[in-house]
BAVEX-468404 format. One line per 2 residues: number of its first residue (from 1); for each residue x, y, z of N, C-alpha, C, O, CB. Coordinates in pm, 1 decimal, padded with zeros to 6 digits, always signed. Glycine has a CB too. Layout:
BEGIN
NUM	X/Y/Z/X/Y/Z/X/Y/Z/X/Y/Z/X/Y/Z; ...
***
This chain:
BEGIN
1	+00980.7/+01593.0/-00756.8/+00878.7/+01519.8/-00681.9/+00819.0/+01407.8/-00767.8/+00796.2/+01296.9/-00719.4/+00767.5/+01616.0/-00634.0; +00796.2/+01435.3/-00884.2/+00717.8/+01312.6/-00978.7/+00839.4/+01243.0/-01001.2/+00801.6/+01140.3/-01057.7/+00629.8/+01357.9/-01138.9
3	+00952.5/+01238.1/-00991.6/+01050.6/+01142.6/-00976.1/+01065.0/+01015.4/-00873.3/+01128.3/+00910.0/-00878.3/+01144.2/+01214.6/-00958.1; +00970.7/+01079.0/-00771.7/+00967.2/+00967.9/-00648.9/+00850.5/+00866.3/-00660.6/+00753.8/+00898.9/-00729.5/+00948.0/+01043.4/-00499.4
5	+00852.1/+00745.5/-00598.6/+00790.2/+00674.8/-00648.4/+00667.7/+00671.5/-00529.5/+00691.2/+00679.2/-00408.9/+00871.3/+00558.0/-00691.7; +00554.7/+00660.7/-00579.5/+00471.2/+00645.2/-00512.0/+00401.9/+00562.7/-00440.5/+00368.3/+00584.3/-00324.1/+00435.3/+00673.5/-00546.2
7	+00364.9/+00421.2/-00532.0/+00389.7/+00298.9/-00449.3/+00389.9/+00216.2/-00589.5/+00371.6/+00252.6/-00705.6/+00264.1/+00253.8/-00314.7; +00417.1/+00094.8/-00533.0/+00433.9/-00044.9/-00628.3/+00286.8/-00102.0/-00658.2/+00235.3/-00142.1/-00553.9/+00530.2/-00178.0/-00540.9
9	+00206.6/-00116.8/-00768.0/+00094.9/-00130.1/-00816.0/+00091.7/-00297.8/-00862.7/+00005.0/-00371.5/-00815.8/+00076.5/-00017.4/-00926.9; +00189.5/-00346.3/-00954.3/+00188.4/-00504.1/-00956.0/+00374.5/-00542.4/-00988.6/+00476.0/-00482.4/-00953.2/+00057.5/-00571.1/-01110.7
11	+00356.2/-00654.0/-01061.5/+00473.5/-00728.1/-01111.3/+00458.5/-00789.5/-01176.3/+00343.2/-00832.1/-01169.7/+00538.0/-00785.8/-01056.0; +00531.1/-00843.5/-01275.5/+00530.4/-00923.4/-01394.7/+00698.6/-00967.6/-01413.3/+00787.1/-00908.7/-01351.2/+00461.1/-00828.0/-01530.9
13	+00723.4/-01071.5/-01501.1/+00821.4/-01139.4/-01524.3/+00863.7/-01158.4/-01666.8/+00798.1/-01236.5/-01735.7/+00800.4/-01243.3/-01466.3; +00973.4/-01091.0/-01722.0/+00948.1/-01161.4/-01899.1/+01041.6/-01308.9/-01956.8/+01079.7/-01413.2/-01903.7/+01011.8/-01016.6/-02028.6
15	+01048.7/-01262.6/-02060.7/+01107.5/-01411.5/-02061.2/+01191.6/-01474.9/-02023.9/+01190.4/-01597.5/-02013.5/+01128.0/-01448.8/-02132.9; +01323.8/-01363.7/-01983.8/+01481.5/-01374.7/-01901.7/+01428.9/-01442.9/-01811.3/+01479.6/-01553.0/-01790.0/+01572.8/-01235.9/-01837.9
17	+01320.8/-01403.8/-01735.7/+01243.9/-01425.1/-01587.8/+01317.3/-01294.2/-01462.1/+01341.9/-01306.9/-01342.1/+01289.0/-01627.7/-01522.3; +01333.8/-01178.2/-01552.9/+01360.7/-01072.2/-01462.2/+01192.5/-01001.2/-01443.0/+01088.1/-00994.0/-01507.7/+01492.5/-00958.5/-01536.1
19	+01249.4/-00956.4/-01306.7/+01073.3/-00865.9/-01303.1/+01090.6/-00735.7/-01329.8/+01194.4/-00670.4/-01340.5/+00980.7/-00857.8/-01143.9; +00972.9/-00703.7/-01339.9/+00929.7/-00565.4/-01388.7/+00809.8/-00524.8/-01260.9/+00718.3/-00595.6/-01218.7/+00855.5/-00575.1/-01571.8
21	+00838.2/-00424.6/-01231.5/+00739.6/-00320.1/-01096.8/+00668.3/-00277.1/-01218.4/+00731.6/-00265.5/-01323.4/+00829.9/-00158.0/-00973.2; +00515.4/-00247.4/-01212.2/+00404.0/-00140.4/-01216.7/+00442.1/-00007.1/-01098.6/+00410.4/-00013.1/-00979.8/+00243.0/-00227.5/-01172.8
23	+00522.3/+00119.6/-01168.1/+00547.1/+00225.3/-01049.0/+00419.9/+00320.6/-01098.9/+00387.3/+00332.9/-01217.0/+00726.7/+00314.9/-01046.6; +00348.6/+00391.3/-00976.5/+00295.3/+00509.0/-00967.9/+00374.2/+00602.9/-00935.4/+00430.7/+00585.0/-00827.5/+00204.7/+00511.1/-00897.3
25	+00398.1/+00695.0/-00988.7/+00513.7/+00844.8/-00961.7/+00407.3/+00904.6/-00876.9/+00286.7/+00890.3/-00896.5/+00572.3/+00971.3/-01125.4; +00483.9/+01000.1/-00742.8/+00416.0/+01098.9/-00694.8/+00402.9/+01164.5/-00818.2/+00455.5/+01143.4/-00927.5/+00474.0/+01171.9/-00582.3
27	+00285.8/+01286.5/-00761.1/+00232.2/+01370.8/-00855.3/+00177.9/+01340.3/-00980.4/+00127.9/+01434.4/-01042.1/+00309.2/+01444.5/-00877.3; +00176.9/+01234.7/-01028.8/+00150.7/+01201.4/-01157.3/+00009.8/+01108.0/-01173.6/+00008.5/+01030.7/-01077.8/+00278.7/+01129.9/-01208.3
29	-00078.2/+01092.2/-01237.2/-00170.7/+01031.7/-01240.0/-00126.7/+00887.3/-01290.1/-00025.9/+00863.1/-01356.6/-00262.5/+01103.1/-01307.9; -00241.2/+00777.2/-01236.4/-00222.4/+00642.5/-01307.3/-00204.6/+00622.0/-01442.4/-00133.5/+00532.2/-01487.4/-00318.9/+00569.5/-01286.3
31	-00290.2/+00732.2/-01535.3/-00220.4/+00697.9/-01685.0/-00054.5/+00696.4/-01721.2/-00006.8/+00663.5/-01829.9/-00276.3/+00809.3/-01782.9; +00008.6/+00733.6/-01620.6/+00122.2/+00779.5/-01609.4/+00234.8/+00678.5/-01571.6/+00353.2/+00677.0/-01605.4/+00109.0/+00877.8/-01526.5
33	+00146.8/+00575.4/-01473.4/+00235.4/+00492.9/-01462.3/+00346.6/+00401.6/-01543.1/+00311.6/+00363.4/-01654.7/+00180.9/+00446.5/-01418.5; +00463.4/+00367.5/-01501.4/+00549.6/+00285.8/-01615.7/+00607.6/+00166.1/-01518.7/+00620.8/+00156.0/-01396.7/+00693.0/+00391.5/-01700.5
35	+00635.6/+00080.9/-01629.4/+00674.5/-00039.1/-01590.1/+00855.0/-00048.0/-01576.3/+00916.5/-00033.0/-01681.9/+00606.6/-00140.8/-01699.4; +00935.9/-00071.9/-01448.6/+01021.9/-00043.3/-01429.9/+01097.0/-00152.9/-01432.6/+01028.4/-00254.1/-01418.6/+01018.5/+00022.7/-01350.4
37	+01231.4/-00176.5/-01447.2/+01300.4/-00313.1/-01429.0/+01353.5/-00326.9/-01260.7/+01341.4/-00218.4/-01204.0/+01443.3/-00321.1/-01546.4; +01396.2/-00411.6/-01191.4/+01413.0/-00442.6/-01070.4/+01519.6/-00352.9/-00988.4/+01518.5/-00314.5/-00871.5/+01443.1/-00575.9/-01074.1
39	+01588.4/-00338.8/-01066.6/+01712.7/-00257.4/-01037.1/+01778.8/-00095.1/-01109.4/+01874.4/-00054.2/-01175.2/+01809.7/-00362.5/-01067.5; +01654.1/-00045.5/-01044.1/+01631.0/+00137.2/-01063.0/+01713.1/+00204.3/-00961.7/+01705.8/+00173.1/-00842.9/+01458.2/+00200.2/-01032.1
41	+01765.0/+00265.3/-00991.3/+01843.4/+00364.4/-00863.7/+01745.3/+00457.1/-00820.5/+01731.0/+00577.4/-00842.5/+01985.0/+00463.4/-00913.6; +01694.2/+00391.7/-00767.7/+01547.0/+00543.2/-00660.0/+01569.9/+00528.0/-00556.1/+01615.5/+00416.0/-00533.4/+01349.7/+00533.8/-00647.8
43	+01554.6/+00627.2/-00425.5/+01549.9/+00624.9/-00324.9/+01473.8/+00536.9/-00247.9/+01363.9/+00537.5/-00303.3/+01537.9/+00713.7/-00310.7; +01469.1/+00467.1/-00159.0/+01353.6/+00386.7/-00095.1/+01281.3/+00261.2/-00173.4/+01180.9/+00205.0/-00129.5/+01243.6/+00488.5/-00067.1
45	+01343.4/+00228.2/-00287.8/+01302.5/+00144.1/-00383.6/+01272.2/+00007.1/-00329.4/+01162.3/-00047.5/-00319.4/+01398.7/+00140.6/-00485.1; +01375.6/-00031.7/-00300.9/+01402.5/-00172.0/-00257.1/+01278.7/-00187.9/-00074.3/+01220.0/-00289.7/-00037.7/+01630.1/-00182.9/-00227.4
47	+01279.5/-00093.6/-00025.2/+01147.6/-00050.6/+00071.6/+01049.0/-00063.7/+00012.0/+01001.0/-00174.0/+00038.4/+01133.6/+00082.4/+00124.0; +00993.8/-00012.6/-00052.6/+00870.5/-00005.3/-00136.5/+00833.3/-00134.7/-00176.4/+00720.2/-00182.9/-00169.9/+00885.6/+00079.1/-00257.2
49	+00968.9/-00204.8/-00231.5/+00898.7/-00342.0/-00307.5/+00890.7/-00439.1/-00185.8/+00818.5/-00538.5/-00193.4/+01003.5/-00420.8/-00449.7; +00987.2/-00403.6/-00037.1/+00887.8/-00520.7/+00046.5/+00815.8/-00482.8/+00116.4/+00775.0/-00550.0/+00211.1/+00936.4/-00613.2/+00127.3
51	+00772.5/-00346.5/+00087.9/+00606.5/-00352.3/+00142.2/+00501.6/-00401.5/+00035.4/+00394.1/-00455.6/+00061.2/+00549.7/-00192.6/+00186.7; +00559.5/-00368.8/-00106.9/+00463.2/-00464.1/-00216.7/+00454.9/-00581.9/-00184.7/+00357.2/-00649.7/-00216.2/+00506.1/-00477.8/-00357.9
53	+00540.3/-00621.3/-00126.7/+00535.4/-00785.5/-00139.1/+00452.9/-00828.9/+00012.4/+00375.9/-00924.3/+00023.4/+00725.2/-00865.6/-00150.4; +00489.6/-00736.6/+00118.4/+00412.0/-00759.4/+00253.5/+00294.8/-00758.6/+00208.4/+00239.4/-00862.9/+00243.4/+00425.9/-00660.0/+00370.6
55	+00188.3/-00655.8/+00112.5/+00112.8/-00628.5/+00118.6/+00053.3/-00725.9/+00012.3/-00068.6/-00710.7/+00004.3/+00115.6/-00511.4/+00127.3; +00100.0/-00816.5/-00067.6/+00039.5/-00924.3/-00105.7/+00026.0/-01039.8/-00046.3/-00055.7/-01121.4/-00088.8/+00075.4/-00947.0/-00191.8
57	+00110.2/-01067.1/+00070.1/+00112.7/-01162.0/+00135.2/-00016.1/-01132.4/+00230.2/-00065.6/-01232.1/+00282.7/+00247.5/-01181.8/+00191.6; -00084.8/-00987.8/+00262.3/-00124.2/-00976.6/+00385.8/-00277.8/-01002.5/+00285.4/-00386.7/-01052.9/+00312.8/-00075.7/-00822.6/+00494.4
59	-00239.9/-00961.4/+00203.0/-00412.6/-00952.1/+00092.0/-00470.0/-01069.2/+00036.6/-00586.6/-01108.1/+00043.9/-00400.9/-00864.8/-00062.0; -00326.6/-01143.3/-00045.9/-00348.1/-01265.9/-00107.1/-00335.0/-01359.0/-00059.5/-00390.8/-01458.6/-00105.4/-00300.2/-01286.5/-00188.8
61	-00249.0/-01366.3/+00062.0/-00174.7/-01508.4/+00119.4/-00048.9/-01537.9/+00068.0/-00000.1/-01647.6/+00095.1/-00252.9/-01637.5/+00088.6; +00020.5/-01448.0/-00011.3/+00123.7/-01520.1/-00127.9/+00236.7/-01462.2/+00000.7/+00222.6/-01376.4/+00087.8/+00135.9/-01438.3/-00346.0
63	+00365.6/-01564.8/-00039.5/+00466.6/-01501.0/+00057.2/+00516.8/-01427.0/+00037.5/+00561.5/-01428.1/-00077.2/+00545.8/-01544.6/+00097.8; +00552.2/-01308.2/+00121.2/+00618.8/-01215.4/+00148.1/+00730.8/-01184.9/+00113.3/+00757.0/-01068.3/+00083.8/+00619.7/-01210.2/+00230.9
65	+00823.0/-01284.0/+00108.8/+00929.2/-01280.4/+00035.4/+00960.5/-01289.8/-00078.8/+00910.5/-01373.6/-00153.9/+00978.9/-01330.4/+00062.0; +01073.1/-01183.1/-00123.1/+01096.5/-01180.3/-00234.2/+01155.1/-01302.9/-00321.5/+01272.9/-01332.7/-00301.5/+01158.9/-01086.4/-00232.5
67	+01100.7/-01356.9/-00391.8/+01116.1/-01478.4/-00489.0/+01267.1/-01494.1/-00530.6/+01337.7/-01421.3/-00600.4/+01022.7/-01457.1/-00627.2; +01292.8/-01606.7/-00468.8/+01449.5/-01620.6/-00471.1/+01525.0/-01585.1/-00549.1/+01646.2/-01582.6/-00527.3/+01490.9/-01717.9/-00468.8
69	+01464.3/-01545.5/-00670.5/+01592.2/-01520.5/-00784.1/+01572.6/-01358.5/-00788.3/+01638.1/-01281.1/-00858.1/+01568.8/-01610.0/-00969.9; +01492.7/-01333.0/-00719.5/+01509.8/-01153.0/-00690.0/+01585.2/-01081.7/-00581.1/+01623.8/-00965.0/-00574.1/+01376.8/-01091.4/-00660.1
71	+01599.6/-01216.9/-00470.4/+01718.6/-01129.1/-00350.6/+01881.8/-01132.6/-00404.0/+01950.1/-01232.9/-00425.0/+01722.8/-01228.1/-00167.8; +01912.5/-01018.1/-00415.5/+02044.3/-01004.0/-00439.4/+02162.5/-00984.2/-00311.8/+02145.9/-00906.6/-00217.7/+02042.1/-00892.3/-00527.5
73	+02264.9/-01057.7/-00327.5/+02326.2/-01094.8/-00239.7/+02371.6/-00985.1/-00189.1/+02402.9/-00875.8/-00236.2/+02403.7/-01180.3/-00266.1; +02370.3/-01036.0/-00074.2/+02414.4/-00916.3/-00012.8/+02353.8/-00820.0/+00078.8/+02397.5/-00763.3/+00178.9/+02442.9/-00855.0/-00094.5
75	+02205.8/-00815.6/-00001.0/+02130.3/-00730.6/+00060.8/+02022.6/-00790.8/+00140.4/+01991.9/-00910.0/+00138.0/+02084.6/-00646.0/-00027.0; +01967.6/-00698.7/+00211.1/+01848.8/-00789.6/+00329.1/+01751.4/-00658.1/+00363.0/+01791.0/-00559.6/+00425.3/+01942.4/-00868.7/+00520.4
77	+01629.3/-00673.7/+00315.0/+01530.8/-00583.4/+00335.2/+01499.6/-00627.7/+00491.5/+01519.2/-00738.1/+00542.2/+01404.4/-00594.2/+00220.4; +01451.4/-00522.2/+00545.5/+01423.8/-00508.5/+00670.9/+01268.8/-00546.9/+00672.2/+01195.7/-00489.9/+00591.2/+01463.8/-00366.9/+00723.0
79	+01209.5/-00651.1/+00770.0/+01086.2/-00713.6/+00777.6/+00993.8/-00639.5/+00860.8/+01008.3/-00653.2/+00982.3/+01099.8/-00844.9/+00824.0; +00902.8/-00564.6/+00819.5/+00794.4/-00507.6/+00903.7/+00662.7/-00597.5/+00886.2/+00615.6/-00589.1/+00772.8/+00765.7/-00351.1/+00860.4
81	+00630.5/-00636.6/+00927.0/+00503.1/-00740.9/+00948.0/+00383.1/-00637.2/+01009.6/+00389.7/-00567.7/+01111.0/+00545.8/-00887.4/+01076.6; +00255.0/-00653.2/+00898.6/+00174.3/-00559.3/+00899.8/+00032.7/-00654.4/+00993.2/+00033.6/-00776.5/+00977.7/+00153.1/-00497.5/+00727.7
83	-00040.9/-00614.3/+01052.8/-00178.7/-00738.6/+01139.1/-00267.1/-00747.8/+00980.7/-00302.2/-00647.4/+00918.7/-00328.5/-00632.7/+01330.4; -00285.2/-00852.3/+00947.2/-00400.8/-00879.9/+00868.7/-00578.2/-00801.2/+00953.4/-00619.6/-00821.7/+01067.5/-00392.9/-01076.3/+00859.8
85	-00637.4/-00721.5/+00851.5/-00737.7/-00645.8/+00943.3/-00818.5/-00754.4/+00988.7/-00801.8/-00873.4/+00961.9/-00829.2/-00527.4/+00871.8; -00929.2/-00690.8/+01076.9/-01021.8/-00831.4/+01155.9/-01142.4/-00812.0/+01059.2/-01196.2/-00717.9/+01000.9/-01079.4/-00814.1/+01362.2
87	-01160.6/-00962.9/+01072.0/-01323.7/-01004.2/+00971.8/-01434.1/-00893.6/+00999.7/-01518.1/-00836.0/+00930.6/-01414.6/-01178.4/+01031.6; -01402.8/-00891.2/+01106.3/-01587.0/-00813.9/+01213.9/-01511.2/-00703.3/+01250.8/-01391.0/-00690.4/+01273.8/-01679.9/-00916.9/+01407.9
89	-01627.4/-00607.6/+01252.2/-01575.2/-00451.2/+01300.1/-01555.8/-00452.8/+01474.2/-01642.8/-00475.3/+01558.3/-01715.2/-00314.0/+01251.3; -01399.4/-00418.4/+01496.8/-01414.3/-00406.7/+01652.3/-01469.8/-00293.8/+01711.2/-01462.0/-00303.3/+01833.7/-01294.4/-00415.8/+01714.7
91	-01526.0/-00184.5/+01672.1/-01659.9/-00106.8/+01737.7/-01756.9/-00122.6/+01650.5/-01733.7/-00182.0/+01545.2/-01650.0/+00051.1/+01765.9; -01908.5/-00062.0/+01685.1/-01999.0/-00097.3/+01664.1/-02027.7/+00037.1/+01554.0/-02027.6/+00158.6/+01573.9/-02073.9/-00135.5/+01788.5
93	-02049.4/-00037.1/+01442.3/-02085.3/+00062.7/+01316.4/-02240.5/+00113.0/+01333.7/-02301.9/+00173.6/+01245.8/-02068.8/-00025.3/+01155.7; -02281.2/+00085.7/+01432.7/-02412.3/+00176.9/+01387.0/-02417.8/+00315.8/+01531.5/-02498.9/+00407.1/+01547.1/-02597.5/+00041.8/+01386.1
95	-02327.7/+00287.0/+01592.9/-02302.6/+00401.3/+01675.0/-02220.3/+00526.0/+01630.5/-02097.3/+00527.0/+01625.6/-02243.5/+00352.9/+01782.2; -02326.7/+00664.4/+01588.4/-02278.3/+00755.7/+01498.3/-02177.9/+00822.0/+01561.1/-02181.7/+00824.5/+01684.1/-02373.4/+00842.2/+01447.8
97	-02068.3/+00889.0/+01491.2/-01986.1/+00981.5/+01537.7/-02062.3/+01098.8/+01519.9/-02146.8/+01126.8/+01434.9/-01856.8/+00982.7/+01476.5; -01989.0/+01202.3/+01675.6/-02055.4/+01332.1/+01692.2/-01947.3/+01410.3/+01639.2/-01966.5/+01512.9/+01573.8/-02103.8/+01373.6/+01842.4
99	-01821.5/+01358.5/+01669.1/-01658.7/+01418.8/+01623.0/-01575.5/+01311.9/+01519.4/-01579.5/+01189.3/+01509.6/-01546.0/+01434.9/+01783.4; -01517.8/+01390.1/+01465.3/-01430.4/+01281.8/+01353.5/-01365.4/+01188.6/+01479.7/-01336.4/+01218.1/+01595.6/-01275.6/+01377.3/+01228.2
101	-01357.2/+01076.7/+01411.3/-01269.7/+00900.9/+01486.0/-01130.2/+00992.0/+01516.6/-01088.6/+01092.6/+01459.2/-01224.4/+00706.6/+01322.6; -01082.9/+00926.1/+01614.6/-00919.9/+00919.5/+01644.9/-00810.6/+00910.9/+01485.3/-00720.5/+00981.8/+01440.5/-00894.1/+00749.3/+01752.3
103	-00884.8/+00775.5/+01436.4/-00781.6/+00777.5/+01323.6/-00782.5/+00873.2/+01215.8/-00707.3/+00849.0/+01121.3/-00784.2/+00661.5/+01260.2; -00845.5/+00966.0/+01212.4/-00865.6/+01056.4/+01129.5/-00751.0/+01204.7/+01213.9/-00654.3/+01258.9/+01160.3/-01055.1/+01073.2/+01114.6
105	-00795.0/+01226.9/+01320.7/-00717.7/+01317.1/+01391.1/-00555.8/+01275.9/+01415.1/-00481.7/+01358.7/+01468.0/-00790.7/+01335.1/+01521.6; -00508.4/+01153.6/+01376.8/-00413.8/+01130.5/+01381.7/-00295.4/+01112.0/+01269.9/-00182.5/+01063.2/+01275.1/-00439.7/+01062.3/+01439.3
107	-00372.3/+01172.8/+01167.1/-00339.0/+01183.4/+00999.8/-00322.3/+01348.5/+00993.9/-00258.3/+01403.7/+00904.4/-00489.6/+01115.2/+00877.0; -00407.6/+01439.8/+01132.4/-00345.5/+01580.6/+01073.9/-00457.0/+01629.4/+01009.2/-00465.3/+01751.3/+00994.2/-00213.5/+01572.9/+00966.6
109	-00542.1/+01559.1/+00969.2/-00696.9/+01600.9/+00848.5/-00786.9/+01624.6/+00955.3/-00768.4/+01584.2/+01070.1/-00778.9/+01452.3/+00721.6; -00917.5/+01712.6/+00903.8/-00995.4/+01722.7/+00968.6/-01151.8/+01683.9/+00827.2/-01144.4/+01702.4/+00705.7/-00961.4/+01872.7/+01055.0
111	-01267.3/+01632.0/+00903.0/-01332.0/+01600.2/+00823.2/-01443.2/+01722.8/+00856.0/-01467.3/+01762.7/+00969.9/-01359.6/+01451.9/+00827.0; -01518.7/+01784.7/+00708.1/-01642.3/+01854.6/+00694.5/-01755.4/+01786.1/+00759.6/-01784.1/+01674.8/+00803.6/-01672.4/+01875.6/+00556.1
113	-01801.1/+01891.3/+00746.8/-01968.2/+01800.7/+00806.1/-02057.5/+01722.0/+00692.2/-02150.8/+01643.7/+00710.2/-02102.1/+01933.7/+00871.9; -02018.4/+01752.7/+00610.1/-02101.8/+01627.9/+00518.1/-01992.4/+01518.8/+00506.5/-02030.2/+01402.1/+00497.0/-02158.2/+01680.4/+00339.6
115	-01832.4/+01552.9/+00506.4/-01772.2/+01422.4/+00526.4/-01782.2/+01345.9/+00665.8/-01730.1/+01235.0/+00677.8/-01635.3/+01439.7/+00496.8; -01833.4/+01391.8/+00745.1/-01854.6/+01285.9/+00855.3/-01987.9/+01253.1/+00831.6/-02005.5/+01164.2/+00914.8/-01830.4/+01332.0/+01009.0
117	-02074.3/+01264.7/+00782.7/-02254.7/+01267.4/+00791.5/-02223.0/+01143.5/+00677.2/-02288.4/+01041.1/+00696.9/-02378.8/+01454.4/+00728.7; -02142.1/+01141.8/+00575.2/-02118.5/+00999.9/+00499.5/-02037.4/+00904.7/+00525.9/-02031.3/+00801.5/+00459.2/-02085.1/+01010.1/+00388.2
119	-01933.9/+00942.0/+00673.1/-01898.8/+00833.2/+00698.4/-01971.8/+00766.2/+00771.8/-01977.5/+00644.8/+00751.8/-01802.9/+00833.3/+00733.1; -02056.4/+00832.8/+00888.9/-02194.4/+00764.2/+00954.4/-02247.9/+00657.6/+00850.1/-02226.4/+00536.4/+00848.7/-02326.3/+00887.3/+00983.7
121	-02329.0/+00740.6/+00756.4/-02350.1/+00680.6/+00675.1/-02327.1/+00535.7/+00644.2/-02403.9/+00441.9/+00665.4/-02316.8/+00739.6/+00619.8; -02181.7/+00534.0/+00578.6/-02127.8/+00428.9/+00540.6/-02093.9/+00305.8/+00634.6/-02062.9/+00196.1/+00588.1/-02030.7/+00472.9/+00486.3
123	-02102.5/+00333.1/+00775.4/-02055.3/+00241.5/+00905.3/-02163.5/+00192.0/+00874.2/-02165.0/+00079.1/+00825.3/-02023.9/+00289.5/+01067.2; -02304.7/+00277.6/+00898.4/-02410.5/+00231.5/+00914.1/-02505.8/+00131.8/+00849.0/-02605.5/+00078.2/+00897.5/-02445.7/+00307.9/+00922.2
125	-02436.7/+00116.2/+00694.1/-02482.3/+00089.0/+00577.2/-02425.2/-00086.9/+00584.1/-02479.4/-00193.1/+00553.3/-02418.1/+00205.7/+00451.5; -02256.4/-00041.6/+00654.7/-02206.4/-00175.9/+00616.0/-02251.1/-00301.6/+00722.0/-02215.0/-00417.1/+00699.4/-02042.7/-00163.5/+00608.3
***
């Protein structure tokens, strides 16, 4: 299990101008993390790095695509396009929950009563 990768944390380039992933391993804490070269034989790897890269495009603005001298021929990551979230809350944060939100029941979790009494809280706050 700590063999699998958990998600892609950053990137860097050295002097060749090959990149290097920041990996988090399941199970393993962030001190743990290591810096990987581009072309690791892991399962789901090449997935992972274009959701890293979706997910800088969706955060930073930077494009999505992998930087030309990183697509290797041949191959073609599959494009999932994620909604950038909305500025303004589309329900109204100061209207308390009596029951945990939908999106919580739809993860399988259930929240305590002091974890919902701080998510009130926190709607309410923001």
């Amino acid at each position: 299990e700590w063999m699998m990768i958990h998600r892609i944390l950053n990137h860097s380039f050295d002097k060749k101008g090959d990149v290097h992933y920041l990996i988090k391993w399941k199970d393993l804490p962030y001190d743990q993390c290591t810096w990987e070269i581009d072309d690791i034989d892991i399962p789901y790897y090449d997935n992972l790095k274009q959701a890293y890269w979706g997910h800088r495009e969706l955060m930073l603005g930077e494009d999505a695509r992998l930087p030309k001298r990183l697509v290797k021929k041949g191959k073609k990551l599959k494009d999932d396009k994620q909604e950038k979230p909305p500025d303004t809350p589309i329900v109204d944060p100061t209207v308390k929950f009596d029951k945990q939100p939908w999106y919580i029941d739809s993860t399988g979790g259930t929240l305590h009563p002091y974890q919902l009494e701080g998510l009130n809280w926190l709607r309410f706050s923001w």
